[in-house]
KESEKOL-61098 format. One record per atom (N, C-alpha, C): x, y, z; residue in one letter; residue number from 1. Coordinates in steps of 0.001 Angstrom, whole numbers, plus 524288, in hexadecimal, padded with zeros to 5 digits. Layout:
<titis>
{titi {X Y Z} 'A' NUM}
...
</titis>
This chain:
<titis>
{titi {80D21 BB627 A058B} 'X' 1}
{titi {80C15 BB1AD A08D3} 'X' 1}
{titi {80B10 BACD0 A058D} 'X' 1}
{titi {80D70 BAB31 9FE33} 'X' 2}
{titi {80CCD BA640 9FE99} 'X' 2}
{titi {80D1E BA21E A016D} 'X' 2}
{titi {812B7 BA24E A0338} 'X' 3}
{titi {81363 B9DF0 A07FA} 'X' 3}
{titi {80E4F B9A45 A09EE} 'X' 3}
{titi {80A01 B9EEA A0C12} 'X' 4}
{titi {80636 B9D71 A0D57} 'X' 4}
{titi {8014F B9812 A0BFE} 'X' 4}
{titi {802BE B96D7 A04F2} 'X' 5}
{titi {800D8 B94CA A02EA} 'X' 5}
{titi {8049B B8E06 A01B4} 'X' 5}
{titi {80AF2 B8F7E A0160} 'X' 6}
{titi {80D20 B8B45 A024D} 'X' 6}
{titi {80B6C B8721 A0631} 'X' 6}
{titi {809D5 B8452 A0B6D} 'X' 7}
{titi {80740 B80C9 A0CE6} 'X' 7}
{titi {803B2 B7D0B A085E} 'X' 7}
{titi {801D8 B8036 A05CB} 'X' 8}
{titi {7FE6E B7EA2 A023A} 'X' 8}
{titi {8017A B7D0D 9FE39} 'X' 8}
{titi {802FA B7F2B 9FC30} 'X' 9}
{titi {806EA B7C24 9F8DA} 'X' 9}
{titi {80A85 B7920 9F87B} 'X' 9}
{titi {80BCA B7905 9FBE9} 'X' 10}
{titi {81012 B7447 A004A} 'X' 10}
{titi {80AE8 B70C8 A001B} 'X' 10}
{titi {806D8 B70D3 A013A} 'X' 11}
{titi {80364 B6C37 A0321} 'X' 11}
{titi {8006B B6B02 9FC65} 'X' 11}
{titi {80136 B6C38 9F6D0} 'X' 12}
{titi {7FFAF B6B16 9F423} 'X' 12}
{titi {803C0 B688A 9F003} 'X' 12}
{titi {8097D B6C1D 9F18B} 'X' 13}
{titi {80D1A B6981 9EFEB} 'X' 13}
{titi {80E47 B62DC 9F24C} 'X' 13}
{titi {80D64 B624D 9F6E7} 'X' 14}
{titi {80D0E B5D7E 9FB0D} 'X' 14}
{titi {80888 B5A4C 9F688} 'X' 14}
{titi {804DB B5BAC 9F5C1} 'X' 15}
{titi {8013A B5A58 9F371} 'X' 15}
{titi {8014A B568F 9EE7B} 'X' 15}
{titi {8042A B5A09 9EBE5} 'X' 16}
{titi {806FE B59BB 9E6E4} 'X' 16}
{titi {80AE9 B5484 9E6B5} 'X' 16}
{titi {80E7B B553F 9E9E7} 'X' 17}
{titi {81279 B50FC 9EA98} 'X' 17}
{titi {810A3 B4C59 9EB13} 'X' 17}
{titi {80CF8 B4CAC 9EEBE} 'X' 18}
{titi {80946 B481B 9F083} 'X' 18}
{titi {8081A B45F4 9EAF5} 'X' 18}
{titi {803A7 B4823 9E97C} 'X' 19}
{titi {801E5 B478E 9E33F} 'X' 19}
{titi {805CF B4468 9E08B} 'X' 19}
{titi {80A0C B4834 9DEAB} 'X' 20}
{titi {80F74 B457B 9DB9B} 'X' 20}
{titi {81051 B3F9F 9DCBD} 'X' 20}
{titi {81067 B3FFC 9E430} 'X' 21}
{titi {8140E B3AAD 9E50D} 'X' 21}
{titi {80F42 B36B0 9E47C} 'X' 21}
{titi {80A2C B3751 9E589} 'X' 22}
{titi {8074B B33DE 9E292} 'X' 22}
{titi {805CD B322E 9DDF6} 'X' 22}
{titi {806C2 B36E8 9DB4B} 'X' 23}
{titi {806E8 B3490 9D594} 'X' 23}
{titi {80C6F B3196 9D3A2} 'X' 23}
{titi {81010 B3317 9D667} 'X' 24}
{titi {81409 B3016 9D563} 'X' 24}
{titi {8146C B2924 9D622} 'X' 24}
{titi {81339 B2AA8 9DBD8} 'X' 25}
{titi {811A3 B2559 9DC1C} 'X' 25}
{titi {80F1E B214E 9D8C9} 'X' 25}
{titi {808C2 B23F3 9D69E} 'X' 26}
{titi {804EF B2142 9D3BE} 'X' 26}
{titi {80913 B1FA0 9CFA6} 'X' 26}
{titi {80C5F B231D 9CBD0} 'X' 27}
{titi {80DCF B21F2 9C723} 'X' 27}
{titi {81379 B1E34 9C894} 'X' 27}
{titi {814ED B1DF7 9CB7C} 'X' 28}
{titi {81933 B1A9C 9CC6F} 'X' 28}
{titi {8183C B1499 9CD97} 'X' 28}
{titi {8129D B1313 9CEC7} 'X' 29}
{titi {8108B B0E26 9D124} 'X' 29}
{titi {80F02 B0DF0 9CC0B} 'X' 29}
{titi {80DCC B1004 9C5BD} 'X' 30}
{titi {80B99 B0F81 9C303} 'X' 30}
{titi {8103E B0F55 9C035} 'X' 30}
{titi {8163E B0E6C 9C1A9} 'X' 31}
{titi {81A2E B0D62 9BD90} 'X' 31}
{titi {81B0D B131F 9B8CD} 'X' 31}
{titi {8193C B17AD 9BA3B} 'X' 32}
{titi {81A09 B1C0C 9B720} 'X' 32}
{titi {81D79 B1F2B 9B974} 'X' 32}
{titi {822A9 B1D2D 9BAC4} 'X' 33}
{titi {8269C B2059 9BC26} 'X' 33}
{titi {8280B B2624 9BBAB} 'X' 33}
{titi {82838 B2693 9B5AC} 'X' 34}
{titi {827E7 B2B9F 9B46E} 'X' 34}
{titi {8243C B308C 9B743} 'X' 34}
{titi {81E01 B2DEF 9B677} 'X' 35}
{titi {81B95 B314F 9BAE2} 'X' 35}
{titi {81D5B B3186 9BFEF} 'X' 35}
{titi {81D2B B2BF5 9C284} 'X' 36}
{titi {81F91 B2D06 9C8FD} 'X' 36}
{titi {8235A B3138 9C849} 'X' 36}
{titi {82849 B313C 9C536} 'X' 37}
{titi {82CF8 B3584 9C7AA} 'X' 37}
{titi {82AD4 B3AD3 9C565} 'X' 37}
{titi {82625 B3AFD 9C15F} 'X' 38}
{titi {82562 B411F 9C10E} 'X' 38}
{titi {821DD B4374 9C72E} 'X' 38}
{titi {81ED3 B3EFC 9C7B1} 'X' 39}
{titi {81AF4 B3EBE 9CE90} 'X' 39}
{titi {82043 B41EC 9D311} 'X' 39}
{titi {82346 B3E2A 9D240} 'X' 40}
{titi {8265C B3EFC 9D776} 'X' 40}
{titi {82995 B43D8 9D777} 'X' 40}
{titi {82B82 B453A 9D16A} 'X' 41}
{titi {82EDC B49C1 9D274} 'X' 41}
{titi {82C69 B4DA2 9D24E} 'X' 41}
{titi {82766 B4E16 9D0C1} 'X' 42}
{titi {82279 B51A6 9D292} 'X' 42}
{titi {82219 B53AD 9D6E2} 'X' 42}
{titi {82143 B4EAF 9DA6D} 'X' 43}
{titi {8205A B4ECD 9DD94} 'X' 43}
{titi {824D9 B5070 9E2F3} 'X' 43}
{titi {82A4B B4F54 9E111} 'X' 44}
{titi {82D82 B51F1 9E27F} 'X' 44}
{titi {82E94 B56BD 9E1BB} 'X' 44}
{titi {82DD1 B5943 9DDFF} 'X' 45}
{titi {82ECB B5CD3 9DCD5} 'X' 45}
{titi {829C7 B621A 9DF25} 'X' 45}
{titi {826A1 B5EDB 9DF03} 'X' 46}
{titi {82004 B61BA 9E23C} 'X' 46}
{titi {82302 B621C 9E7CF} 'X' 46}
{titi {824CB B5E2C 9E9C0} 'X' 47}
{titi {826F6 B5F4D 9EF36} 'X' 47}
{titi {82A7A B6242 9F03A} 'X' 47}
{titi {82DEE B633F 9ED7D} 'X' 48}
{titi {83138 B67F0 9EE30} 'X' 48}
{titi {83067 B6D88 9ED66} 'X' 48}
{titi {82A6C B6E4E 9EADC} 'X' 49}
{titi {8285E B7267 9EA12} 'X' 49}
{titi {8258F B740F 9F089} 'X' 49}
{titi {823E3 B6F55 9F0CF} 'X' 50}
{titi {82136 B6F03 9F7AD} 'X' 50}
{titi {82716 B727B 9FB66} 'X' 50}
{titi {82A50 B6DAB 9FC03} 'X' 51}
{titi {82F6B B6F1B 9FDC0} 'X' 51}
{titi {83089 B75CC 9FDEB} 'X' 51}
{titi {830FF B7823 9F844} 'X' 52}
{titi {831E2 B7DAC 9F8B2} 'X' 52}
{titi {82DDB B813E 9FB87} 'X' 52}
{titi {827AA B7EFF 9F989} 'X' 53}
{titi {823A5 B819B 9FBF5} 'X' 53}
{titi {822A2 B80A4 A01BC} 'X' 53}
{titi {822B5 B7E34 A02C4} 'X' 54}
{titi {823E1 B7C76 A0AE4} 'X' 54}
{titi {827F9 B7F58 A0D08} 'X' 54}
{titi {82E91 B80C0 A0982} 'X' 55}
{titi {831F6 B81D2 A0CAF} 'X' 55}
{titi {8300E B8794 A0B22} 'X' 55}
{titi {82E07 B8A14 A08AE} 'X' 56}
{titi {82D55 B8FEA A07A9} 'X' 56}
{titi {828FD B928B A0B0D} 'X' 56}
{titi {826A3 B8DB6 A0C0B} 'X' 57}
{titi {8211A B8FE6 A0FAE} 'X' 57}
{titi {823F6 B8FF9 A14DF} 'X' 57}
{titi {8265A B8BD0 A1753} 'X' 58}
{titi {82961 B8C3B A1CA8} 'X' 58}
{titi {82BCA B8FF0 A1D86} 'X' 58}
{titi {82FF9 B907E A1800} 'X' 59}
{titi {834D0 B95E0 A18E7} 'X' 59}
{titi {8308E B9B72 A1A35} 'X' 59}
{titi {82BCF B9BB2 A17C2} 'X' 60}
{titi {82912 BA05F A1888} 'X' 60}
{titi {825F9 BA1B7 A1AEE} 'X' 60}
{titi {82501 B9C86 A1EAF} 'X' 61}
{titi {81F90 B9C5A A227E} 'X' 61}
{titi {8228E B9A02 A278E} 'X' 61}
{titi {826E0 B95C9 A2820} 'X' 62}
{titi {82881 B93AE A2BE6} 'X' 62}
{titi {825D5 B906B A2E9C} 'X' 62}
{titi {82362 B8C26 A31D9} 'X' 63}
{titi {82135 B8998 A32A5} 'X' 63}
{titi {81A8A B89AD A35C1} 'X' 63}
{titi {81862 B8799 A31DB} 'X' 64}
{titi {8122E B8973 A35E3} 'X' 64}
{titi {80FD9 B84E5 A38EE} 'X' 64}
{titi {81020 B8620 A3C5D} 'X' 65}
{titi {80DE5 B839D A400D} 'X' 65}
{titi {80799 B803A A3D8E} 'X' 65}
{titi {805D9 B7CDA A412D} 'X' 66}
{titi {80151 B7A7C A3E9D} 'X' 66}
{titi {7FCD8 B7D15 A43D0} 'X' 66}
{titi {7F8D3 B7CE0 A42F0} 'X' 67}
{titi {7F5BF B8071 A45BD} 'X' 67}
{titi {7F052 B7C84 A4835} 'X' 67}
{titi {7F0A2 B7839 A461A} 'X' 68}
{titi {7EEC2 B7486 A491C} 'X' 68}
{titi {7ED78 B7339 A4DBE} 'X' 68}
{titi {7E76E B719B A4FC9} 'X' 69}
{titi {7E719 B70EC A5581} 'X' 69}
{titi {7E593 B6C35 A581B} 'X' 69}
{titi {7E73A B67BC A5A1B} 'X' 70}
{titi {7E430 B64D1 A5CBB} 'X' 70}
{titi {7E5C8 B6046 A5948} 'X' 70}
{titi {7E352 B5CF5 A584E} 'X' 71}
{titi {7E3C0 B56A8 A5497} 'X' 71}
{titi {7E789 B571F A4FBB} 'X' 71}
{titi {7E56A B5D68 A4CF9} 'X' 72}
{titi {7E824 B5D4C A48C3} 'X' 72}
{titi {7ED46 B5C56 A4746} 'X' 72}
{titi {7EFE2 B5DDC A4D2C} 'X' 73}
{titi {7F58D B6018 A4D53} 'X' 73}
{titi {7F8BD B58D2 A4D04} 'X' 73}
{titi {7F773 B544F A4F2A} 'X' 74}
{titi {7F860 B4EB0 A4F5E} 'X' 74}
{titi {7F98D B4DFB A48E6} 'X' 74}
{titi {7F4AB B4D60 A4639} 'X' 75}
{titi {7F411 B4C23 A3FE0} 'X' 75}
{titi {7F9DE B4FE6 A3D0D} 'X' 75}
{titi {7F82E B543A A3E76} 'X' 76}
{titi {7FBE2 B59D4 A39C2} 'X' 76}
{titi {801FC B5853 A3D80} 'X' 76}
{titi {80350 B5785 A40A2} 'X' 77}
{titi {80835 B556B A4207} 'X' 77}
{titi {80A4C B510A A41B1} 'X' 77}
{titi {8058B B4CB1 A415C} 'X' 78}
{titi {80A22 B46F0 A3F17} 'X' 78}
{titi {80A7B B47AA A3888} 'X' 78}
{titi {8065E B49FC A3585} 'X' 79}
{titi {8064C B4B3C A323E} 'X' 79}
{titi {80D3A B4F25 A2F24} 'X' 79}
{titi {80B7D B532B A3276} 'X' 80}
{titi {8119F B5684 A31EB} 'X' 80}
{titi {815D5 B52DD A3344} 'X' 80}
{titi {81618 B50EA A35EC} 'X' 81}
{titi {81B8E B4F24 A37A2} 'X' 81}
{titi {81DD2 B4BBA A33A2} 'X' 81}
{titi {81832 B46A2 A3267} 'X' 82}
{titi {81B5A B441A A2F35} 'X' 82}
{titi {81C09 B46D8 A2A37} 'X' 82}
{titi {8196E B4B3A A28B6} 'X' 83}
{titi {81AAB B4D13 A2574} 'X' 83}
{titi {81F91 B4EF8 A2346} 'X' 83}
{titi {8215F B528B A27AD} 'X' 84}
{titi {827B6 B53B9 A2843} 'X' 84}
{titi {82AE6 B5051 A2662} 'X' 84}
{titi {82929 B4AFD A29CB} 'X' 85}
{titi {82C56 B47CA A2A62} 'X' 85}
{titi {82D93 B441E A22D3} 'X' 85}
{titi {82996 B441A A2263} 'X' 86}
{titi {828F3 B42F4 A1D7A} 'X' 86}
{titi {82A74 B467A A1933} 'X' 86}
{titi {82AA8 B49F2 A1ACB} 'X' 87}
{titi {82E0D B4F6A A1784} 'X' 87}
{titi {833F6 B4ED8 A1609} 'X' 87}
{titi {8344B B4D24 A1B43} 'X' 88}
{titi {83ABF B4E89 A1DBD} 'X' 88}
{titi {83CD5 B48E8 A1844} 'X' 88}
{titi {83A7A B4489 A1A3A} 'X' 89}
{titi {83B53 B3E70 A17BE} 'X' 89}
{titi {83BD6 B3FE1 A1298} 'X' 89}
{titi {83918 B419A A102D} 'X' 90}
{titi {83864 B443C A0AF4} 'X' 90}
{titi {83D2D B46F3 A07F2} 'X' 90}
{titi {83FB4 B499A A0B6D} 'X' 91}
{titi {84610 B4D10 A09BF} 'X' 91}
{titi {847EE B48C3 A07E0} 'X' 91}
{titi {84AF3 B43BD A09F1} 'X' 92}
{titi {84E6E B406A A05FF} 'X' 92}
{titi {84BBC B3DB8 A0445} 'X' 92}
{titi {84655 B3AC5 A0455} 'X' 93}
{titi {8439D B365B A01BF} 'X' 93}
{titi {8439B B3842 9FD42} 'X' 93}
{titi {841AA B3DB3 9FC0E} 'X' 94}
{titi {83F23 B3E8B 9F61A} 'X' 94}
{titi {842B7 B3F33 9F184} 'X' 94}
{titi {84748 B4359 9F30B} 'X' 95}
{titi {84ACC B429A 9EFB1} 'X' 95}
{titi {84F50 B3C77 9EF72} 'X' 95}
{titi {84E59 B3A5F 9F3CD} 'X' 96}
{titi {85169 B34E2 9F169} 'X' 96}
{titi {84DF3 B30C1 9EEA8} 'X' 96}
{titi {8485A B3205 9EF88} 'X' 97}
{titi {84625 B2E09 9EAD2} 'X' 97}
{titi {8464B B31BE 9E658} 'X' 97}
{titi {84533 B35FF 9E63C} 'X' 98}
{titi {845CB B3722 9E0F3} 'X' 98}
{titi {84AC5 B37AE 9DF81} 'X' 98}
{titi {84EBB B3621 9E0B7} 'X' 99}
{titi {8544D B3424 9DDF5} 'X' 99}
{titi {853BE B2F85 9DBD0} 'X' 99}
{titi {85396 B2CDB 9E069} 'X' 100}
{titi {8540B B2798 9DE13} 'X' 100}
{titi {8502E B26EF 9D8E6} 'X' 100}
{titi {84BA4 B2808 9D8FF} 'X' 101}
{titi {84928 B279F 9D428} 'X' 101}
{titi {84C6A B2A0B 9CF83} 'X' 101}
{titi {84E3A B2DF4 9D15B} 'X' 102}
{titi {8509D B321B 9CCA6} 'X' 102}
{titi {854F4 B2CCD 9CC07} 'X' 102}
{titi {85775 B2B4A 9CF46} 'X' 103}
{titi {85D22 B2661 9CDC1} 'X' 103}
{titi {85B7C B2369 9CAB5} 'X' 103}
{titi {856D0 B22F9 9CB6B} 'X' 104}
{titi {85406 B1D4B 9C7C2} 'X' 104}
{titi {854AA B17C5 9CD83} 'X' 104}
{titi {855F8 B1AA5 9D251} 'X' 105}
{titi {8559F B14A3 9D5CA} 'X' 105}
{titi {851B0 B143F 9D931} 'X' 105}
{titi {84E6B B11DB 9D351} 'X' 106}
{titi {848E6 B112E 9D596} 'X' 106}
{titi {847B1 B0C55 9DA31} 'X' 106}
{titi {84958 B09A0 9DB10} 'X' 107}
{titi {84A67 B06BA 9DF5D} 'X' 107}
{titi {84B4E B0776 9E495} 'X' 107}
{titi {84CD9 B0DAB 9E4D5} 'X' 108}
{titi {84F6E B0FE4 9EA14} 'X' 108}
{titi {84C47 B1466 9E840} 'X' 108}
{titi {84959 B15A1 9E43C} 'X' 109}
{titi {84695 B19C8 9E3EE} 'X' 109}
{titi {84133 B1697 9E6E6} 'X' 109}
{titi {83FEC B134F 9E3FF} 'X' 110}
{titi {839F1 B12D9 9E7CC} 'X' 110}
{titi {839F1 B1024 9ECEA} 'X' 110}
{titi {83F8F B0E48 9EED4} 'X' 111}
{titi {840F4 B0DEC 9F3F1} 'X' 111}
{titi {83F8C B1355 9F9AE} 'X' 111}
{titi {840E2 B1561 9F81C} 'X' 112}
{titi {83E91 B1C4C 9FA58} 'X' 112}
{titi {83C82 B1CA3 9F871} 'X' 112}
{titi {838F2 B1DBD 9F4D8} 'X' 113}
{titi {83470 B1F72 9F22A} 'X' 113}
{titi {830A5 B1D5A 9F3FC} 'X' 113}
{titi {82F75 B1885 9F6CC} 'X' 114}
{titi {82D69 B164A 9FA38} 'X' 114}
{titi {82C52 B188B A001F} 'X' 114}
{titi {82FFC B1C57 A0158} 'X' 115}
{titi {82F93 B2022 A0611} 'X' 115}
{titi {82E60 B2508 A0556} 'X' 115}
{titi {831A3 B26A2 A0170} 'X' 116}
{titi {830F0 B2C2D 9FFA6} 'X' 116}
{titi {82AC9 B2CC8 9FC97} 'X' 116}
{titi {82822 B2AD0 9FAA0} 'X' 117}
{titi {822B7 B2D80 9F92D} 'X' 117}
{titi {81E9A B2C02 9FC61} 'X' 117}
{titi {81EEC B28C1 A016F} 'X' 118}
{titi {81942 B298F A040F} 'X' 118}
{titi {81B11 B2E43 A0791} 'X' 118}
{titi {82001 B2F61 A0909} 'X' 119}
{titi {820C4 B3464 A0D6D} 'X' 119}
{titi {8203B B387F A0990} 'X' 119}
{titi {822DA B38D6 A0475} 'X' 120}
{titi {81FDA B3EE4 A01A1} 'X' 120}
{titi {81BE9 B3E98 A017E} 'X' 120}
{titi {8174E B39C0 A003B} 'X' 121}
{titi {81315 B3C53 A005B} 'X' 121}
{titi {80F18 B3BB7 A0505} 'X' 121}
{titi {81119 B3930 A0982} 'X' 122}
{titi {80FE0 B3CA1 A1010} 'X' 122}
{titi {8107B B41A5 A0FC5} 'X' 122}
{titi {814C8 B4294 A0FB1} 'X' 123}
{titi {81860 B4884 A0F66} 'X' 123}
{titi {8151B B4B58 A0D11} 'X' 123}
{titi {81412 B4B9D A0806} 'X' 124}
{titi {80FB9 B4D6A A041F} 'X' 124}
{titi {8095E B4F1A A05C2} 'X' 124}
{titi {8075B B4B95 A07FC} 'X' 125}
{titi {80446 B4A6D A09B3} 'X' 125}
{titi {8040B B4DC4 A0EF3} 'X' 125}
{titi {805B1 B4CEF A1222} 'X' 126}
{titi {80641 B4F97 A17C3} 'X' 126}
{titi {80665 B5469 A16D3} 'X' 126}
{titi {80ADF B53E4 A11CE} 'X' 127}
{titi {809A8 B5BE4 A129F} 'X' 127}
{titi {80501 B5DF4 A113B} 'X' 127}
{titi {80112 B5B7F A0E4B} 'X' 128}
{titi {7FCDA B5E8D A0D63} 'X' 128}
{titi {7F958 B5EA8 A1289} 'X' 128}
{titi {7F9DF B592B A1512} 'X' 129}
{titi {7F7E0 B5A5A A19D2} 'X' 129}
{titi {7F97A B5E9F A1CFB} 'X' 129}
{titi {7FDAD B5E82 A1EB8} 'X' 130}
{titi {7FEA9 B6226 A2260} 'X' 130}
{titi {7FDCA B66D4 A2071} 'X' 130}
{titi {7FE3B B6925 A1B70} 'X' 131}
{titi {7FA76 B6D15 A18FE} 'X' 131}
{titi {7F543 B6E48 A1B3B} 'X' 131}
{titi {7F342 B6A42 A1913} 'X' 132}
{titi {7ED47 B6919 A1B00} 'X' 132}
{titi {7EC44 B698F A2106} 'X' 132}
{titi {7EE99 B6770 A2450} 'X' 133}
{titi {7F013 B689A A2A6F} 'X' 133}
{titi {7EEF5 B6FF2 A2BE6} 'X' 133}
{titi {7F3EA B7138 A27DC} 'X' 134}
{titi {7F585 B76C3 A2A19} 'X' 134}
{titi {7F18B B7AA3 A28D2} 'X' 134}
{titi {7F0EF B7904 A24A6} 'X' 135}
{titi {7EB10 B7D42 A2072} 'X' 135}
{titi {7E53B B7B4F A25F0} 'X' 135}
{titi {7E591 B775D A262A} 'X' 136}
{titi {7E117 B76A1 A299C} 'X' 136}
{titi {7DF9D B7877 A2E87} 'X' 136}
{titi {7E3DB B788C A3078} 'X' 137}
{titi {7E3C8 B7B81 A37DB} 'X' 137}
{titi {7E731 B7FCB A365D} 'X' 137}
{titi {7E5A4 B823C A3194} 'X' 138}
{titi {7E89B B883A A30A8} 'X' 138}
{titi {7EEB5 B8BC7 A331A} 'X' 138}
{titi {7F095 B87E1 A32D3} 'X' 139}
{titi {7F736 B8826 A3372} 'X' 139}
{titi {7F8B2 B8B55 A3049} 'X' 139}
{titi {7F700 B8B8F A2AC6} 'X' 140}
{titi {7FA41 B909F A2658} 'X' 140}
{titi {7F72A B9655 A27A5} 'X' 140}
{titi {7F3DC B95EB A2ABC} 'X' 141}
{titi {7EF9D B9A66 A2A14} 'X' 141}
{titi {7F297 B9E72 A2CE5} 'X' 141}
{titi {7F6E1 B9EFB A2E8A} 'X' 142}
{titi {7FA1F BA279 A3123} 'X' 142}
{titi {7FD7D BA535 A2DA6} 'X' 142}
{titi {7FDAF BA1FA A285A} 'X' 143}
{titi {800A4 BA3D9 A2326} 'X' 143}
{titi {7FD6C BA767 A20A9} 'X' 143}
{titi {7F8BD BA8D9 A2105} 'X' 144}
{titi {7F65E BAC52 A1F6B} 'X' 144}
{titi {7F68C BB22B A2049} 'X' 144}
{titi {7F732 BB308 A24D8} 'X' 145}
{titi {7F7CF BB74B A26E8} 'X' 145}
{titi {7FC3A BBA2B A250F} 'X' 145}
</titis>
């Protein structure tokens, strides 16, 4: 039953990325390029670890419901949604800024890059929430058994 423990790691890997794309940030407003693109491909690369660990927990658990009652369910659903939604945005934003950077057309790189890093790190962010959501009104506690 590892599976069981993936949520968590999905929500520390989320964590992680977060981390990256802020430190990326910091060192890029500070003219240290070199750091920003080690930040970001970190931080890309942390996300695709997420990516494998999310799709391995689904393929083996399939979708769990949230177990939430009453007020909670308002917050953990605009929360999720834009999350998704911000997920979904994420498929072409991330790899076309990190081209263009890789092109060197930094001009059209920090053109999207301007969109693409406050939704990764919503995206980022949300997922630990909704972690935090699910662990809280005991939604995984059915994975135990």
């Amino acid at each position: 039953m590892f599976y069981y423990y993936l949520p968590l790691v999905n929500a520390v890997l989320n964590f992680i990325a977060m981390s990256l794309l802020l430190a990326g940030f910091y060192w890029i407003k500070r003219g240290r390029i070199d750091l920003h693109l080690r930040m970001m491909l970190s931080a890309f690369l942390t996300s695709l670890l997420f990516l494998v660990s999310y799709l391995t927990f689904h393929y083996q658990v399939g979708s769990v419901g949230f177990e939430g009652k009453g007020w909670i369910t308002y917050p953990y659903y605009f929360i999720l949604i834009t999350h998704i939604v911000g997920a979904m945005a994420m498929v072409p934003l991330v790899p076309i800024t990190l081209y263009r950077a890789y092109r060197r057309r930094y001009a059209r790189h920090r053109s999207i890059a301007r969109w693409t890093w406050p939704i990764w790190i919503y995206v980022s962010l949300t997922g630990v929430v909704v972690y935090l959501f699910m662990l809280w009104t005991g939604s995984y506690d059915k994975l135990i058994a």
